[in-house]
Every structure is written in C-alpha cells, then in structure tokens.
ZAMARGU-4260 file (C-alpha; in steps of 0.2 Angstrom, whole numbers, plus 5000, padded with zeros to 4 digits):
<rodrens>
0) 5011/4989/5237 | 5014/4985/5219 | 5028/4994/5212 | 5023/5006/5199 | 5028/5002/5179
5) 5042/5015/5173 | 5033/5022/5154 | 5045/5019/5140 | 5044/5030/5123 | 5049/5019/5109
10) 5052/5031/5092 | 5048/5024/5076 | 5040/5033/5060 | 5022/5039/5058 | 5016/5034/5042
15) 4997/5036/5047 | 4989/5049/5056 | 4978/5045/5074 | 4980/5041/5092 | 4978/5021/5099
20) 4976/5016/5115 | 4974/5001/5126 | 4985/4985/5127 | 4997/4978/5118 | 4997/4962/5105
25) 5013/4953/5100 | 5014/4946/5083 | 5034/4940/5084 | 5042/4941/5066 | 5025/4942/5057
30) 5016/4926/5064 | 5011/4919/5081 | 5014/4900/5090 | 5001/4887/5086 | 4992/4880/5101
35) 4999/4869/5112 | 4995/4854/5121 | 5001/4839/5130 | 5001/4822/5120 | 5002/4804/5128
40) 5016/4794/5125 | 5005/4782/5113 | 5003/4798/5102 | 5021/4802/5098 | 5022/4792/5082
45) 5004/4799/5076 | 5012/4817/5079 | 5027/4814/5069 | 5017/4806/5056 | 5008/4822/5055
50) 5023/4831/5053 | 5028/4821/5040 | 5012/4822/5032 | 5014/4844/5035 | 5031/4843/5027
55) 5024/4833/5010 | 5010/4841/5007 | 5021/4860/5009 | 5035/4853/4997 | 5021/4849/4986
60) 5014/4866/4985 | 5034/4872/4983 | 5037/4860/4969 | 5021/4864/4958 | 5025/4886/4962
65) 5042/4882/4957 | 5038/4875/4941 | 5025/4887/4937 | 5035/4904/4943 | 5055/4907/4939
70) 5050/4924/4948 | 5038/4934/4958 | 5039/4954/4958 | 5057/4954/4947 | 5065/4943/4962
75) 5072/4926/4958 | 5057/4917/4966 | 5065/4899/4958 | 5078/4899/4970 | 5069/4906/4986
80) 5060/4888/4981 | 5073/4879/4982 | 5080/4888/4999 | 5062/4884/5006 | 5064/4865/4999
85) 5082/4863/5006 | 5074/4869/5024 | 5060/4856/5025 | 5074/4844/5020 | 5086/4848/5033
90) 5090/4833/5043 | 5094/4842/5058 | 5079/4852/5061 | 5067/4836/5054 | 5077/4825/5069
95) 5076/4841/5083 | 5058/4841/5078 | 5056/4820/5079 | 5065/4824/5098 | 5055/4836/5105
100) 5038/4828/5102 | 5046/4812/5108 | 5054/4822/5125 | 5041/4835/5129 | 5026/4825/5122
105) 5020/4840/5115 | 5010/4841/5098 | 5019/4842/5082 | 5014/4859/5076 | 5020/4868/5092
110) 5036/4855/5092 | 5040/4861/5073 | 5036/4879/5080 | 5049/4879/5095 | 5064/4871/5083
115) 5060/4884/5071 | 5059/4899/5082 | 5077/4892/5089 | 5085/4890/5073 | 5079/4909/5067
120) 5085/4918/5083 | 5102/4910/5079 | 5102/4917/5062 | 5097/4933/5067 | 5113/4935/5080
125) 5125/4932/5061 | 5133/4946/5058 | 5135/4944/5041 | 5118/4953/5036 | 5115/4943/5018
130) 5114/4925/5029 | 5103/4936/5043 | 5090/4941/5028 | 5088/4923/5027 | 5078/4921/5040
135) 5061/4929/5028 | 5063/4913/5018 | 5064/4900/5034 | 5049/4911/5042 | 5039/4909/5026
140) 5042/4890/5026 | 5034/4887/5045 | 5021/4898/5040 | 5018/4884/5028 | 5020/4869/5035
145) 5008/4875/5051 | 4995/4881/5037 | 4998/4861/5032 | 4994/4853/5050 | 4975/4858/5047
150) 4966/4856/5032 | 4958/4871/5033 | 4967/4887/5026 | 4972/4899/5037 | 4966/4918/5037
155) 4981/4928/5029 | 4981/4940/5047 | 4989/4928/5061 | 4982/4927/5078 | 4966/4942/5080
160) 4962/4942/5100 | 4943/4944/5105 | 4948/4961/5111 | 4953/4980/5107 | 4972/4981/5105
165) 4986/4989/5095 | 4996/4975/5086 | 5014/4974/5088 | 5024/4963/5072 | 5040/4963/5064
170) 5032/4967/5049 | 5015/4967/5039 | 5010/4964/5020 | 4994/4972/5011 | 4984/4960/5015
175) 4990/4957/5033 | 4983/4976/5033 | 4968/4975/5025 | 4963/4959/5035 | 4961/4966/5051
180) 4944/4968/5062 | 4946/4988/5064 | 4933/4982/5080 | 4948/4976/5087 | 4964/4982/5080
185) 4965/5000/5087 | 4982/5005/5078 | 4999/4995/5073 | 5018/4995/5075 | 5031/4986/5063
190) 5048/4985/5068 | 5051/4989/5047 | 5043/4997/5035 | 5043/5014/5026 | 5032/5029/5025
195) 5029/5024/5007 | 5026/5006/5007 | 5008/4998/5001 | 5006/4995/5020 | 5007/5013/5025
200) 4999/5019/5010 | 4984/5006/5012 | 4983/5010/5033 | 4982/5028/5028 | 4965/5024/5016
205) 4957/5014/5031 | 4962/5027/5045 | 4971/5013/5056 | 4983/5023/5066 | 5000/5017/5061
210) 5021/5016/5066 | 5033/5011/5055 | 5054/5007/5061 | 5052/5004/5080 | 5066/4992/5077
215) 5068/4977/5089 | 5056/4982/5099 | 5047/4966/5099 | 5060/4961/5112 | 5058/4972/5124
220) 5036/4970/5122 | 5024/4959/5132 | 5010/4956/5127 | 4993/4964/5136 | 5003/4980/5142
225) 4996/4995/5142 | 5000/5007/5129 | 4997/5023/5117 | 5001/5023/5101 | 5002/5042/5091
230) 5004/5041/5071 | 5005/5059/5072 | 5023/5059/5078 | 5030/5043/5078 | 5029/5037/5098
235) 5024/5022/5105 | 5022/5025/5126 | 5023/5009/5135 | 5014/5010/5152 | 5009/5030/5149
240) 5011/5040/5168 | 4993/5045/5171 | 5000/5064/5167 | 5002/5058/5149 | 4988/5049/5148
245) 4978/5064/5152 | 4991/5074/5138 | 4982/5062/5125 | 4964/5062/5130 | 4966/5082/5129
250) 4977/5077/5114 | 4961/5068/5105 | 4947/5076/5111 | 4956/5092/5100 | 4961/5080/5087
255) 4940/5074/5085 | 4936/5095/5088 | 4948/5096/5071 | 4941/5081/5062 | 4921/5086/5065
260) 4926/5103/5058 | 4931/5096/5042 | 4917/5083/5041 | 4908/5099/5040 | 4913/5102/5023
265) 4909/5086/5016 | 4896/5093/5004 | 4904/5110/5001 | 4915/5110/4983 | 4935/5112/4981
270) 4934/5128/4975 | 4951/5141/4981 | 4943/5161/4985 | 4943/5168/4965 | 4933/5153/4961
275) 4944/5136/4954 | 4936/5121/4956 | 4949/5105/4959 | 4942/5090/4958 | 4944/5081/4973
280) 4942/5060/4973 | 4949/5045/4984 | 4962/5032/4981 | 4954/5017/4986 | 4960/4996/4983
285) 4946/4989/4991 | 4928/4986/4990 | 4927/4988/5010 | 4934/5008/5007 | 4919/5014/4998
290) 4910/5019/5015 | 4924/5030/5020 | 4924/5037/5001 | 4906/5043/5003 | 4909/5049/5023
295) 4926/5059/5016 | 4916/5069/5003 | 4926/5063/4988 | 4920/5067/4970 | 4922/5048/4966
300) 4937/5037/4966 | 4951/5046/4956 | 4962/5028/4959 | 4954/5012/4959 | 4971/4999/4961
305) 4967/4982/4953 | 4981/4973/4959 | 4976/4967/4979 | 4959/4961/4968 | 4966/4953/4954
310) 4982/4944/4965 | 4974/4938/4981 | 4972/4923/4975 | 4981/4910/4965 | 4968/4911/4950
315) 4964/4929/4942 | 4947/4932/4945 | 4935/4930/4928 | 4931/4942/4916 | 4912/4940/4925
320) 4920/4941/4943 | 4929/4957/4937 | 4915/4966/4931 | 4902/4966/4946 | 4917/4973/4956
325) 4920/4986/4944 | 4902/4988/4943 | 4898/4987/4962 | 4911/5001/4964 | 4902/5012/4949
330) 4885/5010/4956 | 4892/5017/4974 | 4898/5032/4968 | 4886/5037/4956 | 4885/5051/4950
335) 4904/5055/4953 | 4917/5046/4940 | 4927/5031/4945 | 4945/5028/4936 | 4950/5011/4936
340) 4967/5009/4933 | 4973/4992/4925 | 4985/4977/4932 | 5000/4987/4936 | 5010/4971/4938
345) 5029/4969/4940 | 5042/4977/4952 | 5037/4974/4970 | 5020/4972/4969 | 5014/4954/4957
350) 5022/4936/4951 | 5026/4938/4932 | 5028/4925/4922 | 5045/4914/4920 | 5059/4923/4913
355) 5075/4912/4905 | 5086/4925/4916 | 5081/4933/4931 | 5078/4953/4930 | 5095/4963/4938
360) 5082/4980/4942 | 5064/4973/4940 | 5057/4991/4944 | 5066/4997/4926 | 5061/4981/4919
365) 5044/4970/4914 | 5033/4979/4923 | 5019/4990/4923 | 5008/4992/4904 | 5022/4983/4898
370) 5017/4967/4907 | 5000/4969/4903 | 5004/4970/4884 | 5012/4955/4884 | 4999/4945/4892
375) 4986/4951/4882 | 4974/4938/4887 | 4974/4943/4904 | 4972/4962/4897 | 4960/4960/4888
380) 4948/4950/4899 | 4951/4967/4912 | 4946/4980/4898 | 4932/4968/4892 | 4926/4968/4912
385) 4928/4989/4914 | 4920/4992/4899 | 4905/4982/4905 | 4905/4991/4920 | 4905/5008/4911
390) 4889/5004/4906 | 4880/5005/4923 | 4893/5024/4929 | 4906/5036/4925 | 4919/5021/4922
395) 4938/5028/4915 | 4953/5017/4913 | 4970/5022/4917 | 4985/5014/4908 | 5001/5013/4921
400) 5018/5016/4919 | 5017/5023/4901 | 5034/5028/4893 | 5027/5032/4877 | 5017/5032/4862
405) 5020/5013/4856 | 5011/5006/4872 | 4995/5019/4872 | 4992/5013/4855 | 4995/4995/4857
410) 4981/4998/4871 | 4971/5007/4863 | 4972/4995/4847 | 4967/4979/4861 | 4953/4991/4867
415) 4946/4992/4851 | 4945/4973/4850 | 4940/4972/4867 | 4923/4984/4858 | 4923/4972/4844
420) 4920/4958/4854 | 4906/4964/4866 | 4898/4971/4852 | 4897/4952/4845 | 4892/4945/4861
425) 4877/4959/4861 | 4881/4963/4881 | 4879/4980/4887 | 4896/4992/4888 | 4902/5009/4886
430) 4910/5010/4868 | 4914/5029/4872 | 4925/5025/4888 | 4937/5039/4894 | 4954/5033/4893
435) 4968/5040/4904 | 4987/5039/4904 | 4998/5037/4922 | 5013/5048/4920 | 5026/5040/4930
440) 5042/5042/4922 | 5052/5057/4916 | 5050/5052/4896 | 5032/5053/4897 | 5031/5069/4906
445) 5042/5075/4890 | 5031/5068/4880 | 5015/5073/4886 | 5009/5083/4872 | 5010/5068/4861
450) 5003/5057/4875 | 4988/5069/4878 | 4983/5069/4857 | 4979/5049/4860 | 4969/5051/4878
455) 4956/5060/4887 | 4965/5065/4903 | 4982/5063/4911 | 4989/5058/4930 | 5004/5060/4938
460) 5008/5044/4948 | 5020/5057/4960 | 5027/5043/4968 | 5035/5034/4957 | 5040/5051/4946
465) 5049/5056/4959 | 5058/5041/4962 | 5063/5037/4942 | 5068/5057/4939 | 5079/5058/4956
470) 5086/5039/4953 | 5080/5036/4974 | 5071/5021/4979 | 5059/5028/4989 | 5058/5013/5003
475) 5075/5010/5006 | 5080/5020/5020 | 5098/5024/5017 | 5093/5033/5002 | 5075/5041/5006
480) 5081/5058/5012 | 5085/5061/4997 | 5066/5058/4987 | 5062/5077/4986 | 5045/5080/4982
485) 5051/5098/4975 | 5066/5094/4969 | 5066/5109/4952 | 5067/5094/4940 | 5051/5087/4947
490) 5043/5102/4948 | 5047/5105/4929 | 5043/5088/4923 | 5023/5092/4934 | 5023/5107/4922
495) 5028/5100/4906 | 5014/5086/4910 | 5000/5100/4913 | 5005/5111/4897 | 5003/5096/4887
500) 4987/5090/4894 | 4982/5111/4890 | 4987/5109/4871 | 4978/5094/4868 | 4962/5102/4877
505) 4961/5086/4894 | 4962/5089/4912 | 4977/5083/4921 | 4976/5074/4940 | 4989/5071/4952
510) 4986/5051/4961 | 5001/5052/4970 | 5007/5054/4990 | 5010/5073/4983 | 4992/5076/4981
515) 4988/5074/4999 | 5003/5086/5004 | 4998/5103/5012 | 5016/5109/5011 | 5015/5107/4992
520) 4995/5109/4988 | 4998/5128/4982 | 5013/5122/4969 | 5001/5109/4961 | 4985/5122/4960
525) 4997/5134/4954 | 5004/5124/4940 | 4987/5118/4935 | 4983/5104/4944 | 4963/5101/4937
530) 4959/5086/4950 | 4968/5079/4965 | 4966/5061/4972 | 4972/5057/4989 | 4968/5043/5004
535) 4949/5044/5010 | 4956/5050/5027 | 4964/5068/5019 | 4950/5072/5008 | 4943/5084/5022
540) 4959/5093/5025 | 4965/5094/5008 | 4947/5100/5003 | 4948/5114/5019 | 4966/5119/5011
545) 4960/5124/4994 | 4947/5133/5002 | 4959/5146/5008 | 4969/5148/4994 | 4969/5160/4980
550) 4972/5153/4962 | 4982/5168/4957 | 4992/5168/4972 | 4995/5150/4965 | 5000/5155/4950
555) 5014/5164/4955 | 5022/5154/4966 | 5023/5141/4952 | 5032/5155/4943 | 5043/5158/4956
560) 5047/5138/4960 | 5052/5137/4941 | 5064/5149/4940 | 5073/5143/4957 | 5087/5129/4955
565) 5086/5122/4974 | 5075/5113/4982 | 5075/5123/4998 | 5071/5138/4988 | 5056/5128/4981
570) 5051/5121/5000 | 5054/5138/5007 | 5042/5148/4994 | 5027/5134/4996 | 5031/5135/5015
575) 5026/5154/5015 | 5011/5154/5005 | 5005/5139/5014 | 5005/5145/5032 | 4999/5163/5026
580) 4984/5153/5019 | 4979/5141/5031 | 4993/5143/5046 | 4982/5129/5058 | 4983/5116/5043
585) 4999/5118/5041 | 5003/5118/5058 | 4995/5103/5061 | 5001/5093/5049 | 5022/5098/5055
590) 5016/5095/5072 | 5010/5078/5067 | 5028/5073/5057
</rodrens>
C-alpha cells in the first residue's frame, strides 16, 4: 500500500485574489532546461561549434546594446554588459562546457545549461549577498546564449506544459505575466516579489490567482504534485488532505456565490444612498484586458499604461502602429471615455538613453514627463497617435509624474504642434482633447490649484504619492510596513489635490492601488474623490461598496481624518464606517489578507 503524501502549507504573500488547483509546474530561477539528447561521438566537434557559434552571436547582441544603452531604468546597464561579456568569456566555464559534450555526448545547449545551473547554485551558497545577487546577471546570460542555439526567438514565458497547472518560478517580469495561456496557467508562485510590483499589479487586471515571497521553495517542489493555491491569504498546500480539499471546494463554491452577486451589478451606476455618482473605470496595459473591462462593468478605462506597448520590443512602435491601438481600445469602450496616459519612462520600468554618469536614485531622477520632454521626437509621435485616436471615442491624455507648471506647459506647448501638424497633413483628430495631469508627488498636490488652471481633470497616482511623501520604496520589503496608505500627510495632500481641482471647476480621480481599497473607499468619497480606477477584477466589489455608503457620512469622516495626527486614528475611523456600511465586504477582503 502506497504510503500516504504528508500536506505541507508554504506561507508567502497574496498579492492577487482566487483559489488554483491541480498540479505543480517548476520554472527554476525563472527559466527551464533545454531538451536533451544523446549525440554520437562524430558529433562532438559540430556541438562545440554550435556553442561557439551561440556564444558569438550573444556577445554580438551585448556589444551593440552596450553601445547604444549606458543604462536601462536608472541602473548602470553598461556595466551589467560588460559582467555578461566577462561570463561568456570565462575560460573555465567555455572549457567545462567543451568537456561535458565531449564526456557525456550530450548536445550543447543542455551541456552549456548543466555548467551554468552548477556555477549559479555555487554563487547562491556566498554568503556575501552583493557577489549572490550576481547570479541575475549569469541567469540572463544563459537565457541568451540558449535563445542563440535556434534561430528562432524564443516566447518571452519559458516552458508552457500542454496542461492546467499553477506555475512555480523564482521570479516573474510583465511580460512573463502577461504571456501566459490562462487555459493552462491556473494561478502562480514566485519565490520574490511584492504586493506592489507591475507583476502583482498586472495579475490582479487579468484575475490569475497569484503568491508572492514563498522564499526557497523551489527546492523543496517537484514538479506535477498536486496542490492548492489560495491568493486570498497567502498559502500554497502541497499534497492538500482530502479534508482540506473539501474546505476549498466549500471555500470556492462561496467565493463564485459572492462573484455572481456582484456580476449582477454590472449595469447598475456607482451612486452611494443620498445619490453621488463616482465614476468607476478600469486600469488596463493591454489590449487582451478589454474583455474583462466590459465583463467588470467599468465606465471605460480610467488608466491606459503605454509602457508594456511601447517597450516590448527593441523598436518604439510608429506613430501609425500607435494610433490603431489607441483607436481599437477607443472604439471598444465606446461610449465610455478612455485616458491614455503617456510613456511614463525611467525608474524601474524603461531604458533611457545614455547618461555621461550613471543616475545615484533614478526614481528621483529622469524619469517620468521629464523623459518624455527630452525626447520630444518620441513624444510627439505618441500625442500625434492619441489625438488621431480621439477622433473615432472619448480619447484624454494624462501627463505622469508632474512636479509643476513648467512641464504641463512644455506639454501643452508640443501638443499644440502636435495640432499644427495634423492639421497640415489634413488627417482626422480631436483638436479639443481633454488633457489630464498625474499627481504623484507632494509638490504637485501643493500645487494643484495652479496645475488644475492649465488642465481638464486631475489623478492621483496613490502609489507613487505615497511613497515620495512617506520617503518608502514600496517594493523593498524591509521598509514596506511603513507605506501607509493613511498616513495624515497623505490624507492631507489627497485633499489639497481635490480642493484645487474644485477651484479651477475639473474633476479629480484616484488610479492608484488606494482606489481599489474597501478599508479606505469612504475617506476618498468623503474627500471628494469624483471618479475611481481600479483593476478589472475589483470593479464589482468597489462598485457594491459605494452602493452602501452615504455621501454625508463620507464627509464627515474626511473631517474627522483631517484633524487626527496618527495613522491608526485615521485606519481606526475608516475602519468603523466601513464595516457599519458594508460589514461582508469588508470582512471578506481582511479574511482574504
């Protein structure tokens, strides 16, 4: 009698709500092992000749990147060139290589594989963590050189099975995410990873269940085992007891119960019980989200991000290219309003160009509108491409990472040439385009009055407000307990942002994570909040939340959170008048965390 499987709970962080299960697929470290096959000892020298033939052709691709880019996303992306060169030049992994094909007769792709998966697991045992972090740059360099074997380019997901399974990697970017078959991916599990990083965010839009921080888990998983995954609180249950499988059927069943309720509101308005309507729209990066934009119930698309479109490959797409996106996306959500917000380059996120010293803090440095006004070519051809677009929908633009009134009028100024020059090529466009500013950063909330004089609405990016007022990187996990969403000074800074909209006579939005949050939904009505944008898959719940609240109780909490200096005053007084409003919601979502 086959001995029965112990079940193991592995705790990580949910950063995307839903229940997974079936079996397990390992992606070690981020990519899989190539195939591998015997060889015959007459093919040894054509293998190594391949290899060489890999190798050249990846330090061809590193020679021209390097001279093109001194850095990618503020980091010093010359040099992580030269570490990648000095790899592919190292004479004792090039000889292990030339060994094992001649002593295992195996093919060279796998050879390469085995030497490099060796060398890695010894840097990963250093204790000396700079050297460890290493290992991201030796990774990426196999990744290349087995791209190199074949002539044609790999899919940027490694290793999709044929079948339903949650996905097990150390790590995942973007596009790793937004490349997987949902037929067959069910949910995922990184060993890293944030509750605020693009991945997360972007698993949230497309409802993939999703687990961030397992932390070496990867070791300890084989592949095909059964499992459950639950994004509600974190757990990843390797060989669930049939008592806990039968927890989570229960467990879903109410968790579909819940989700059809909500669907029923898809056509119902955002209006609280004395009759304010919020604008409710989706926050969307790709084209493949606009089903799950009309199944949520979403008055448009209040956050269009450009940069997955524009960056996924080594060309910017033409002006042309740009515009029947933009205008696909317009025409789908028609009648509602689309904002498309502009390249928000620099930081973390896109290569900008070469800099004569490398940037200390890139996320306080070239980044953002500021990038955009510098490369005006760029800019110009993705107003030209919206404005196009605004002639067949609602079409706004949103400017990011606005500090002031210098860069809305340089924009505006291109914007107007932008006009001038569609007007002389006799295409169709919108002249009369709405025009947005992003307020993400503590001067501009200040300065919102003056901002609001030169634009039609404003939006608060949450996210990154939070994080330049408080002075927290909200990714790095040693100092993310302290990026409080209702810290006083944010709540202060949300308030001057929506008395300056009022003055100048525009609506103000909220595009941030804080949008989506129940715990804080009654703070933002109360302090004016005119339209909310959140991932397809809340759209429902926040929409059922507004529902039961009462736009003067709002009102009165802001008061109350205004006056309090403490962020557990402001938690504790949004905490009341949310479970007294919608108790179930509420508790739902903590039972989720």
């Amino acid at each position: 009698m086959p001995r029965e499987r112990k079940e193991i709970i592995y705790q990580g962080t949910p950063v995307s709500r839903g229940i997974a299960s079936g079996p397990l697929h390992i992606v070690a470290r981020g990519f899989a092992a190539p195939e591998i096959y015997t060889i015959p000892p007459s093919h040894v020298s054509r293998e190594q000749e391949r290899f060489l033939a890999a190798l050249e052709r990846t330090k061809e691709q590193l020679r021209s990147l390097r001279t093109q880019i001194e850095e990618i996303s503020g980091e010093e992306e010359g040099r992580i060139f030269e570490a990648h060169l000095m790899v592919l030049e190292d004479r004792t992994i090039l000889n292990r290589v030339f060994e094992a094909i001649n002593d295992r007769h195996q093919n060279a792709e796998y050879s390469f594989y085995a030497v490099i998966q060796t060398f890695l697991e010894a840097m990963r045992r250093i204790p000396d963590p700079y050297l460890r972090e290493r290992t991201v740059d030796i990774e990426d360099v196999c990744k290349r050189v087995l791209r190199n074997f074949s002539a044609e380019p790999e899919a940027s997901m490694p290793d999709q099975p044929e079948h339903q399974h949650i996905l097990v990697a150390y790590d995942l970017n973007p596009s790793d995410t937004a490349a997987m078959d949902r037929n067959h991916v069910l949910g995922f599990a990184t060993e890293v990873g944030s509750i605020n990083s693009h991945t997360a965010i972007l698993a949230r839009s497309l409802g993939i269940p999703a687990i961030v921080g397992l932390q070496n888990a990867i070791f300890n998983l084989h592949a095909l085992t059964p499992a459950i995954l639950d994004g509600y609180t974190g757990k990843l249950i390797i060989n669930p007891s049939d008592e806990t499988r039968a927890r989570y059927a229960v467990l879903q069943k109410e968790k579909r119960r819940l989700q059809k309720a909500l669907q029923k509101l898809r056509d119902t308005k955002t209006v609280t019980t004395d009759g304010r309507h919020i604008t409710l729209s989706a926050n969307i990066e790709f084209e493949q989200e606009l089903p799950l934009v009309a199944a949520s119930g979403a008055e448009g698309i209040g956050l269009f991000r450009t940069e997955f479109f524009l960056l996924e490959r080594e060309e910017c797409p033409s002006e042309d290219e740009q515009t029947e996106l933009y205008t696909r996306l317009a025409q789908s959500v028609r009648p509602h309003p689309i904002i498309i917000r502009t390249l928000d380059a620099g930081g973390d996120k896109v290569p900008g160009e070469p800099l004569t010293e490398p940037e200390p803090n890139p996320f306080l440095g070239w980044r953002g509108i500021r990038f955009s006004l510098a490369r005006r070519d760029l800019f110009k051809e993705q107003l030209r491409a919206i404005l196009r677009a605004g002639a067949e929908g609602a079409v706004s633009i949103m400017f990011p990472l606005i500090s002031g009134l210098r860069e809305i009028r340089e924009a505006k100024a291109l914007l107007a040439e932008c006009i001038e020059e569609l007007t002389a090529r006799g295409v169709p466009f919108n002249p009369k385009i709405d025009i947005g500013a992003m307020i993400e950063v503590p001067s501009a909330a200040i300065m919102a009055e003056q901002i609001a004089a030169e634009v039609d609405f404003l939006s608060i990016g949450t996210n990154d407000l939070i994080q330049y007022t408080l002075a927290v990187d909200r990714i790095n996990p040693r100092v993310s307990d302290l990026y409080k969403p209702g810290h006083p000074a944010v709540v202060r800074l949300i308030k001057s942002t929506v008395a300056g909209a009022d003055k100048a006579g525009i609506w103000t939005g909220v595009c941030g994570e804080l949008a989506g949050d129940l715990l804080y939904l009654p703070l933002l009505v109360g302090l004016g909040i005119d339209e909310l944008s959140v991932g397809t898959q809340q759209v429902p719940i926040v929409k059922q939340a507004v529902r039961h609240l009462s736009y003067k109780d709002c009102q009165a909490l802001a008061h109350s959170c205004l006056r309090v200096s403490e962020t557990r005053e402001v938690i504790a007084l949004c905490q009341s008048l949310a479970e007294e409003a919608y108790p179930d919601l509420l508790r739902q979502m903590q039972s989720d965390q």
